[in-house]
C-alpha positions in Angstrom: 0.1 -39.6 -9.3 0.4 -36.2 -9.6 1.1 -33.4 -7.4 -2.1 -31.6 -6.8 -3.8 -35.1 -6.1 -0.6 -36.0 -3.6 -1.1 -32.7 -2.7 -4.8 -33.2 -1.4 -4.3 -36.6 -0.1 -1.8 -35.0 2.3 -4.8 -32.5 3.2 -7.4 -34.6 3.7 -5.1 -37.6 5.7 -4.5 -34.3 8.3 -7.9 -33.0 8.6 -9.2 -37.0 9.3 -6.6 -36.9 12.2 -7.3 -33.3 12.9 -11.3 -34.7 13.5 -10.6 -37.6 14.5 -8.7 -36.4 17.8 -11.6 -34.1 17.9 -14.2 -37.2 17.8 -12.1 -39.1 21.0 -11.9 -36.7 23.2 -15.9 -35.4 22.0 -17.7 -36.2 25.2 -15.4 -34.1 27.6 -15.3 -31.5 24.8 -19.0 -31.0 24.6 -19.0 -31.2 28.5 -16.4 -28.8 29.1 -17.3 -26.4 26.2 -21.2 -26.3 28.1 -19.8 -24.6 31.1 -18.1 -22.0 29.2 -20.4 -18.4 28.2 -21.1 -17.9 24.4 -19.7 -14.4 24.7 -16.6 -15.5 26.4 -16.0 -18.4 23.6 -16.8 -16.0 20.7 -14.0 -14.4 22.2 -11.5 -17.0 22.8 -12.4 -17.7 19.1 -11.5 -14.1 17.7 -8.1 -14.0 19.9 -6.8 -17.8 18.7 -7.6 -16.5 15.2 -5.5 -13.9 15.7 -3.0 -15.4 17.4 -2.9 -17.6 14.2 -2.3 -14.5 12.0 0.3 -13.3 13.7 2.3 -16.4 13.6 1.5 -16.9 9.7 2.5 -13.0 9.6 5.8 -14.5 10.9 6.8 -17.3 9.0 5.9 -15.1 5.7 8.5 -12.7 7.1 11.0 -15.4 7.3 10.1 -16.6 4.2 11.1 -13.3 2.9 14.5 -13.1 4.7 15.5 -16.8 2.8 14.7 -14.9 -0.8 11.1 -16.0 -1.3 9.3 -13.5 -0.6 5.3 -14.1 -0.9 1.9 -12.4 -0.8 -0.4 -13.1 2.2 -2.9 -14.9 0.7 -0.5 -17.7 -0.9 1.3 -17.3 2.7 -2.3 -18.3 3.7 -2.6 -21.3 1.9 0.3 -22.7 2.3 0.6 -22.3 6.1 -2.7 -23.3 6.9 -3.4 -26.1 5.7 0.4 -27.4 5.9 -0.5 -27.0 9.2 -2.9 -29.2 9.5 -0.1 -32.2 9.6 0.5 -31.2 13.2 -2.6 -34.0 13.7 -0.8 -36.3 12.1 0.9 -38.9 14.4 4.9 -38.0 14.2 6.9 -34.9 14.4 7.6 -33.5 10.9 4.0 -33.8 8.7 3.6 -29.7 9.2 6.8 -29.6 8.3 6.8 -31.7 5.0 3.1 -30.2 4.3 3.9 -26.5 4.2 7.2 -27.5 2.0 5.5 -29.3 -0.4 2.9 -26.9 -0.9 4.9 -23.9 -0.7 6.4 -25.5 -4.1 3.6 -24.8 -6.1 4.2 -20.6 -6.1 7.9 -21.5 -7.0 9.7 -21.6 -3.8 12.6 -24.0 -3.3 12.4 -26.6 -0.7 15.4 -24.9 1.0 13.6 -21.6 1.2 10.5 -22.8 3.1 12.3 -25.8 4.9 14.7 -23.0 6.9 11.7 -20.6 7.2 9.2 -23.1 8.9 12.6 -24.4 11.2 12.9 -20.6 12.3 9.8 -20.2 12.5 9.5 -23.8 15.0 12.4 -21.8 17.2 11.2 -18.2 17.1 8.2 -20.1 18.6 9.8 -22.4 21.1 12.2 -19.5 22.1 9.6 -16.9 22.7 7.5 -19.2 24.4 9.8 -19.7 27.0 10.2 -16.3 27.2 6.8 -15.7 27.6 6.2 -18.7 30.3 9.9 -17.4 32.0 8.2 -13.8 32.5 4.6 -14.5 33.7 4.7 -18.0 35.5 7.2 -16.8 38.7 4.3 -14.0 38.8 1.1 -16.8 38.8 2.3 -20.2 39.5 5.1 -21.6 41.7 3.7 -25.3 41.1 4.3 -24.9 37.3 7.9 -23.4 37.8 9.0 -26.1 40.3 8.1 -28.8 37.6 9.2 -27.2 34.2 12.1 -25.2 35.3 14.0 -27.1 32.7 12.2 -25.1 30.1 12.4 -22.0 31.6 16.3 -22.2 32.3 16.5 -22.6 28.6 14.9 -19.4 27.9 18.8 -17.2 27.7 20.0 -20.2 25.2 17.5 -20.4 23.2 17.2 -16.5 22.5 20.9 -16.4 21.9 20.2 -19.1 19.4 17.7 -16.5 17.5 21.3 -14.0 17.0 21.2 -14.4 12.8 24.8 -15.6 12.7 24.6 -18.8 14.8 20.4 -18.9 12.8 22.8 -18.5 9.4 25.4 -21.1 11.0 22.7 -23.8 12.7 20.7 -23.5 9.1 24.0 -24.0 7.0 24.7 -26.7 9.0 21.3 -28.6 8.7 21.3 -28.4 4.8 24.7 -29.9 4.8 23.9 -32.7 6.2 20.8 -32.6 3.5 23.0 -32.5 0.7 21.2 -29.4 -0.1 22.4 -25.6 -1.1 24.0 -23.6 1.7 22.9 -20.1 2.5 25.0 -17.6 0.7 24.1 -14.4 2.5 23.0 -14.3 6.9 19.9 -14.5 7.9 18.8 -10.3 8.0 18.8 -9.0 11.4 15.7 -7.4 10.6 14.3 -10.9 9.4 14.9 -12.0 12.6 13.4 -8.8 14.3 10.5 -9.0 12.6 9.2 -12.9 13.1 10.0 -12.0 16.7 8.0 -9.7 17.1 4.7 -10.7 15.7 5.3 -14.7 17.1 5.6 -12.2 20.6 1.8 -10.5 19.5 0.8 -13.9 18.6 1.4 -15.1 22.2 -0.5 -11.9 23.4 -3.1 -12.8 21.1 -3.0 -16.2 23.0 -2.8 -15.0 26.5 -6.0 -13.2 26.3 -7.6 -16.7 24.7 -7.1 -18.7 27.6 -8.2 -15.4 30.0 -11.8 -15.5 28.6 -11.9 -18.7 29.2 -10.6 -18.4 33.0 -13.4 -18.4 35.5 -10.6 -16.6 37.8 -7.2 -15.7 37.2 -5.2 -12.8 35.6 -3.8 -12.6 32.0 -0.1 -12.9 33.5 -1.2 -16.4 34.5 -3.1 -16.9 31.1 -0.1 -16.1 29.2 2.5 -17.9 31.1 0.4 -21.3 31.7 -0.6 -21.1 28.2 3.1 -20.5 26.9 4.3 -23.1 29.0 2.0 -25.8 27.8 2.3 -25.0 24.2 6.1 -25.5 24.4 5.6 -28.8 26.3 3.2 -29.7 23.7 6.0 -29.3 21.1 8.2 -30.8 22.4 6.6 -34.0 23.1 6.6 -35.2 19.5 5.0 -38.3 19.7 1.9 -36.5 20.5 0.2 -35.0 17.6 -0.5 -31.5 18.2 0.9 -32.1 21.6 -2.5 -33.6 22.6 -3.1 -35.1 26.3 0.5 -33.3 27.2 -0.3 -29.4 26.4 -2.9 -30.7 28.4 -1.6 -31.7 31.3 1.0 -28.6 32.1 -2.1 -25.9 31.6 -4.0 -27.8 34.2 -1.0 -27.8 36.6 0.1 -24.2 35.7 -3.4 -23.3 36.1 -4.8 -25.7 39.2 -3.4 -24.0 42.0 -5.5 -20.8 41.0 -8.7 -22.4 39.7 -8.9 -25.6 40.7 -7.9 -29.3 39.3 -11.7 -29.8 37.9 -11.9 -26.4 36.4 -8.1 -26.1 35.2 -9.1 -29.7 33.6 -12.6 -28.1 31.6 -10.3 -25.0 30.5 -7.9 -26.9 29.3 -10.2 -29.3 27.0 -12.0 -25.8 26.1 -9.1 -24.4 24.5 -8.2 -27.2 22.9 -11.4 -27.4 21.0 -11.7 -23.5 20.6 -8.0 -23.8 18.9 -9.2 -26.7 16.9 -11.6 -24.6 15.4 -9.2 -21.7 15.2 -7.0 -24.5 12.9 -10.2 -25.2 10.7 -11.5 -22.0 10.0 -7.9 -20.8 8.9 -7.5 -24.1 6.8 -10.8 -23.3 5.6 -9.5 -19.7 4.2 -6.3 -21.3 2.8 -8.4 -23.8 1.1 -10.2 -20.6 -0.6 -7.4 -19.3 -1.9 -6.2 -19.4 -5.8 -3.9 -22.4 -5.8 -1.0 -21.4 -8.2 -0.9 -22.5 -11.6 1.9 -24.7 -11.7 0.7 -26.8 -8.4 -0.4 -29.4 -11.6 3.4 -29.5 -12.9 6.1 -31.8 -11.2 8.8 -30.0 -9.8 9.2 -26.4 -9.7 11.8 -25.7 -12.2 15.2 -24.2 -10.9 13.9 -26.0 -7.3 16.4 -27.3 -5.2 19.5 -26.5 -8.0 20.2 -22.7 -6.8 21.6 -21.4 -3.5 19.2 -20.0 -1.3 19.6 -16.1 -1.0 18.9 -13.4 1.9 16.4 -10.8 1.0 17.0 -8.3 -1.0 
């Protein structure tokens, strides 16, 4: 078999579980999605599809600072619908899918395998930023229950410093068997995915405010933050469903209420569904390279992966 047809197998296993979680949870969707305004969805729409952006902007920044540098719209592709193997049941599929798929335009699995793990901890670490700054503001119930993840807030940005990135990354591919990295992690590399995963959270603040029927974008951003990062880190659950969940409705409860946290909640899941699909939908537009036919990439995996130039 091939590796385009490997390739779209992959594609279409995560979009069945993408729907299918879609499909299970379809009556409270529909429900929940009723009591919401058209304007105010449109919106929460256009800011998760931005938020998106920004977080693809990210990882192609990354991918840049490991020596495989990229344009946006293979960035697209490959991000995208990698992506969708967040849906999958188990913690690496978005992983393994934007790897593999990155190999088509040439890149070594090195390369994109220590981009998308930066790009997993930029996320985590910002997150808890994000949740660490706004929740103490909003919601006191939220804080008493996660402090754990907002205590690790000062650890995990000291992680981001591109030394102990550089040494952590090293590390990992040892124990891979693969090719260390021969130069640090650029500062600026680091500088740069922070900042636009930190305007991708804004992006996703202002989501989850339109869909508030009270509430301030402080508690938007932190309850949203907060959940996301729980989502993650409950691997078990694809796409963190029923546990992202859970912590917005108890971040967001003691401000709008159990029964309306819970029809938010299930609302921005399906409007960041839909964000997924419509962005999966672009990268599926997108010229897949020539070579995505071919076997292996030649050269991948058999040099040492360099820092930008």
């Amino acid at each position: 078999m091939n590796s385009r047809r490997l390739k779209s197998i992959f594609v279409l296993t995560a979009l069945g579980c993408c729907l299918y979680g879609v499909v299970s949870q379809w009556a409270a969707i529909t429900d929940a999605l009723s009591r919401m305004s058209p304007p105010g969805l449109a919106g929460s729409l256009i800011a998760g599809l931005a938020g998106l952006g920004c977080w693809m902007l990210g990882w192609r920044a990354l991918l840049t600072g490991c020596g495989a540098p990229l344009p946006v719209r293979a960035t697209t592709r490959i991000m995208f619908l990698g992506q969708l193997g967040k849906y999958v049941p188990g913690s690496v599929w978005a992983l393994v899918g934007q790897v593999e798929l990155a190999r088509g335009y040439g890149v070594a699995r090195t390369a994109s395998g220590a981009a998308t793990l930066l790009a997993m901890a930029t996320t985590v670490a910002t997150g808890c930023l994000t949740a660490a700054a706004l929740l103490p503001l909003t919601s006191a119930d939220a804080v008493r229950t996660y402090w754990w993840a907002l205590t690790l807030t000062p650890v995990l940005l000291g992680c981001l410093h591109p030394r102990i990135v550089t040494w952590a990354l090293n590390l990992v591919l040892r124990a891979a068997r693969r090719p260390l990295l021969d130069k640090p992690v650029p500062t600026r590399t680091m500088g740069a995915a922070v900042s636009w995963t930190l305007l991708g959270w804004a992006c996703f603040s202002v989501h989850l405010w339109l869909l508030l029927p009270s509430g301030s974008p402080a508690l938007a951003g932190g309850a949203y933050a907060l959940a996301y990062v729980i989502g993650f880190l409950v691997i078990f659950a694809p796409g963190g469903l029923g546990a992202r969940e859970a912590a917005l409705v108890l971040a967001l409860a003691p401000v709008t209420g159990q029964a309306e946290s819970l029809v938010v909640a299930l609302a921005s899941r399906a409007v960041l569904t839909a964000a997924d699909l419509l962005w999966a939908g672009v990268g599926r537009l997108q010229p897949a390279p020539a070579n995505e036919t071919r076997g292996l990439v030649p050269g991948d995996d058999h040099r040492p992966l360099e820092g930008s130039p």
